[in-house]
C-alpha positions as CSV (number, residue, x, y, z in Angstrom):
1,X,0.0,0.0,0.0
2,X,1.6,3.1,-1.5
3,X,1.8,6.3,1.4
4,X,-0.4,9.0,-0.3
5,X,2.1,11.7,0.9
6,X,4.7,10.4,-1.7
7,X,5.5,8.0,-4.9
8,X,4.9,4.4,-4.7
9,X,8.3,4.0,-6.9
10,X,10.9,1.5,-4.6
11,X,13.5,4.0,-6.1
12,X,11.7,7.1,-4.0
13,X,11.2,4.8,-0.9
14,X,13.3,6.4,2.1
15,X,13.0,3.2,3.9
16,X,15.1,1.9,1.3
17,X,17.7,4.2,1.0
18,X,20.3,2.3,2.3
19,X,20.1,-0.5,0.0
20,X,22.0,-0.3,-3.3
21,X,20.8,1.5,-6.0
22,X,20.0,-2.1,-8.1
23,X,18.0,-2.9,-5.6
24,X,16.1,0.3,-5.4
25,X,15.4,0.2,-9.0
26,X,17.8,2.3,-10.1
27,X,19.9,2.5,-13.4
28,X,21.5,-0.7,-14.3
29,X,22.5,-2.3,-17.1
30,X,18.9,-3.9,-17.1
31,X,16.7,-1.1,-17.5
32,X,18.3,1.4,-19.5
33,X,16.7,2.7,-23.0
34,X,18.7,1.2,-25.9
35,X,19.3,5.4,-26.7
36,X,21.5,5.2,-23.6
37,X,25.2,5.0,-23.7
38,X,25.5,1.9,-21.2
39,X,22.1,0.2,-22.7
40,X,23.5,-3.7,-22.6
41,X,25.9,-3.3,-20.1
42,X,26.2,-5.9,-17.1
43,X,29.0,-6.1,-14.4
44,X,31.8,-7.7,-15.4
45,X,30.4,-8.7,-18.7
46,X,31.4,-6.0,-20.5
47,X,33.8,-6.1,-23.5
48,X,35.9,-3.5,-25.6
49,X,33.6,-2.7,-28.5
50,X,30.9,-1.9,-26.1
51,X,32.8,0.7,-24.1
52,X,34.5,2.4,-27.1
53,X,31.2,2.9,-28.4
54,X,30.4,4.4,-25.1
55,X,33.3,6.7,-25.3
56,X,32.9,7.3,-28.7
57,X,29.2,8.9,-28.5
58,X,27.9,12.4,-27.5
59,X,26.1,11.6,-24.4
60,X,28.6,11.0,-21.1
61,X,27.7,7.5,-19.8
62,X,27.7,8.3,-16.0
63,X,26.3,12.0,-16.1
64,X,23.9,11.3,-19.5
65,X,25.0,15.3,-20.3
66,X,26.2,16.2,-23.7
67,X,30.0,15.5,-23.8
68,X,32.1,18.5,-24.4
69,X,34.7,19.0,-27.5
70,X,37.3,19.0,-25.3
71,X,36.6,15.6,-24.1
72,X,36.6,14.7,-27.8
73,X,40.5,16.0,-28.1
74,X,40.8,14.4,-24.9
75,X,39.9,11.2,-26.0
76,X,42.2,11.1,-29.1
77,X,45.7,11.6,-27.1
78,X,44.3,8.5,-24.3
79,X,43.5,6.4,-27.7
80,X,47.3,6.5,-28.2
81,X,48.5,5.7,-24.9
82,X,50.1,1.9,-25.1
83,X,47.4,0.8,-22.4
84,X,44.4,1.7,-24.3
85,X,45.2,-1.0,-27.0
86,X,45.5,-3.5,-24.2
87,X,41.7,-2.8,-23.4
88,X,39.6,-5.8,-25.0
89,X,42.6,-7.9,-23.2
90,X,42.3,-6.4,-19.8
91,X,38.2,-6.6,-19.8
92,X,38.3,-10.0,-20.7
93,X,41.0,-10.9,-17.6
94,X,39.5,-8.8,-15.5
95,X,36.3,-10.6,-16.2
96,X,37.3,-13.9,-15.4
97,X,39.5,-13.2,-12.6
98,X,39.3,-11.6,-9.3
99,X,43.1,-10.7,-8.5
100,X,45.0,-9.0,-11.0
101,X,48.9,-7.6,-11.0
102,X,49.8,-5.7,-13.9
103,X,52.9,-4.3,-14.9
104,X,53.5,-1.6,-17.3
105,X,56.0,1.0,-18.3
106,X,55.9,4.7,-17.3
107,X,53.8,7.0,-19.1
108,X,52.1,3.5,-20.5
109,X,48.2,4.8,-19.1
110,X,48.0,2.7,-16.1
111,X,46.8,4.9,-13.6
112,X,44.5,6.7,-15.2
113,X,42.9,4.4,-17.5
114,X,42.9,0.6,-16.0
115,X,40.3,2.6,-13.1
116,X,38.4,4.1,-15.8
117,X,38.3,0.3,-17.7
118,X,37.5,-1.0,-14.5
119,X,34.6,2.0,-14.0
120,X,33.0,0.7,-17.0
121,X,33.2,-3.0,-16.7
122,X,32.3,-3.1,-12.6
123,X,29.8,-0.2,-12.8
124,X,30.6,0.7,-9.3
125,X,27.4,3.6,-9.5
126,X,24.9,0.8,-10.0
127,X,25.7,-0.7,-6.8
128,X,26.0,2.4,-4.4
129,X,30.0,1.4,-4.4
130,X,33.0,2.8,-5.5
131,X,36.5,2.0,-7.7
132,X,39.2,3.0,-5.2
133,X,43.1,3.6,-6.9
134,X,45.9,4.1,-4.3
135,X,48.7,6.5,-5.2
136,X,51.8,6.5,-2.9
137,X,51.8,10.4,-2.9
138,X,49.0,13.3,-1.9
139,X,50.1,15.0,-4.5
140,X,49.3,12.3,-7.3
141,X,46.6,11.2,-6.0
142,X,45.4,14.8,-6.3
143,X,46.5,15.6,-9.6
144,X,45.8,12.4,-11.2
145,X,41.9,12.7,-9.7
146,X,42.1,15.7,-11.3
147,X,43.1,14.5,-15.2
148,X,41.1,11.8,-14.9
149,X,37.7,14.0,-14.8
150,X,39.1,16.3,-16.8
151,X,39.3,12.8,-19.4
152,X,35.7,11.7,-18.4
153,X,34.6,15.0,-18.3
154,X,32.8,15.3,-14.8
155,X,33.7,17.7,-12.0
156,X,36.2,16.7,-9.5
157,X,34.8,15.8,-6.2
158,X,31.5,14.6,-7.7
159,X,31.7,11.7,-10.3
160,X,35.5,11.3,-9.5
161,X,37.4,12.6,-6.4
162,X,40.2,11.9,-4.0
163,X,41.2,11.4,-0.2
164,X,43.8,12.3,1.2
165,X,45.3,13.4,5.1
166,X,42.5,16.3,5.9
167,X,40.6,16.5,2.4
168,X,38.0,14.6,1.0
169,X,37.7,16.0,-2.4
170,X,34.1,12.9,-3.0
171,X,30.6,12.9,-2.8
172,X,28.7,10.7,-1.1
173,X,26.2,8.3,-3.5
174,X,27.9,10.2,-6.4
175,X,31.4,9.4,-6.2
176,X,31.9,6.3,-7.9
177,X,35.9,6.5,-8.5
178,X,38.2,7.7,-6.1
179,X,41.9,8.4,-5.6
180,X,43.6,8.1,-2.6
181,X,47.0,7.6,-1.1
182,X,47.5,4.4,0.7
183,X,47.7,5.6,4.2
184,X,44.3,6.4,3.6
185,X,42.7,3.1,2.3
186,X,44.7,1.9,5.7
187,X,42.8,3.9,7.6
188,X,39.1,2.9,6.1
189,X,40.6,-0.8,6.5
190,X,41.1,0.0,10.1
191,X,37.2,0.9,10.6
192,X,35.7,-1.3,8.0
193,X,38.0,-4.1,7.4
194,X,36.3,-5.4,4.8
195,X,36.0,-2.5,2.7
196,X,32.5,-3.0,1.7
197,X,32.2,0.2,-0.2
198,X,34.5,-0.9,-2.9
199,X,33.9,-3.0,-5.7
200,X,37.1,-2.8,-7.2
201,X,40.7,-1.9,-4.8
202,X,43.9,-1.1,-7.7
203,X,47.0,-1.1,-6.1
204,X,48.8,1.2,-7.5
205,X,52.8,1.3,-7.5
206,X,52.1,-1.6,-5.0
């Protein structure tokens, strides 16, 4: 029996807010339009062809706003980087494994697109979780938040933030890919040892 002061919709429920969005109803792969850019998209069942297109369109997959022409140049300089060639082979082992080291030369793409492979494949945002990437520095973790919206074109601290000592540069229940140094993720360990609010922990410079 629906309340008559509000919707009858699970996904406006406030008793259910602490569920994940899937099980509020909310965007998966499942119920999306075929006009939207992840339409066909399930968790780790994703493959290359399906996020290029993604990339490759005019709508932003996460915030469904137009994309801008500077994500478009953008996009054209990461298509070059030795990593993004590697992407139909990473999906497919990070698809059928759970534990993954990777090794890769400077300036190869690693840090800042594996997490945004990863973004698309896990779809952290569907499950009210998040991608975390370690850095061993504030200082990358900062600036590397920082390209890596600038290359998904969101605004850092919503879509894609950072931790670090005395700044939390996320949102919380948007936030769905976050940079942090690895005294940080230490910390969350300490209070959640489980980490439940990740899907997906990289390791980076591990």
């Amino acid at each position: 029996m629906a309340d008559s002061r509000g919707s009858s919709k699970p996904r406006d429920n406030p008793y259910l807010a602490h569920l994940p969005p899937s099980q509020r109803g909310v965007g998966t792969g499942s119920n999306l339009t075929e006009k939207e850019p992840l339409y066909g998209f399930l968790p780790r069942k994703v493959n290359g062809a399906q996020v290029r297109k993604a990339m490759d369109g005019d709508v932003n997959p996460f915030t469904k706003l137009p994309l801008s022409g500077q994500y478009k140049k953008i996009l054209e300089t990461r298509k070059k980087l030795p990593v993004f060639a590697q992407m139909d082979e990473f999906l497919k082992i990070f698809t059928d494994n759970q534990i993954i080291v990777m090794v890769g030369e400077t300036g190869s793409g690693k840090t800042t697109q594996i997490p945004q492979f990863v973004a698309y494949s896990d779809l952290p945002h569907t499950k009210g979780k998040m991608v975390a990437c370690t850095q061993p520095r504030r200082v990358a973790a900062m600036s590397v938040a920082k390209r890596v919206a600038d290359e998904m074109d969101v605004q850092l601290g919503r879509h894609v933030g950072y931790s670090i000592r005395f700044e939390d540069m996320t949102e919380a229940g948007t936030t769905f890919l976050k940079y942090m140094t690895d005294g940080m993720l230490l910390r969350e360990a300490m209070n959640d040892p489980t980490l439940e609010r990740y899907s997906t922990i990289i390791l980076d410079e591990a």
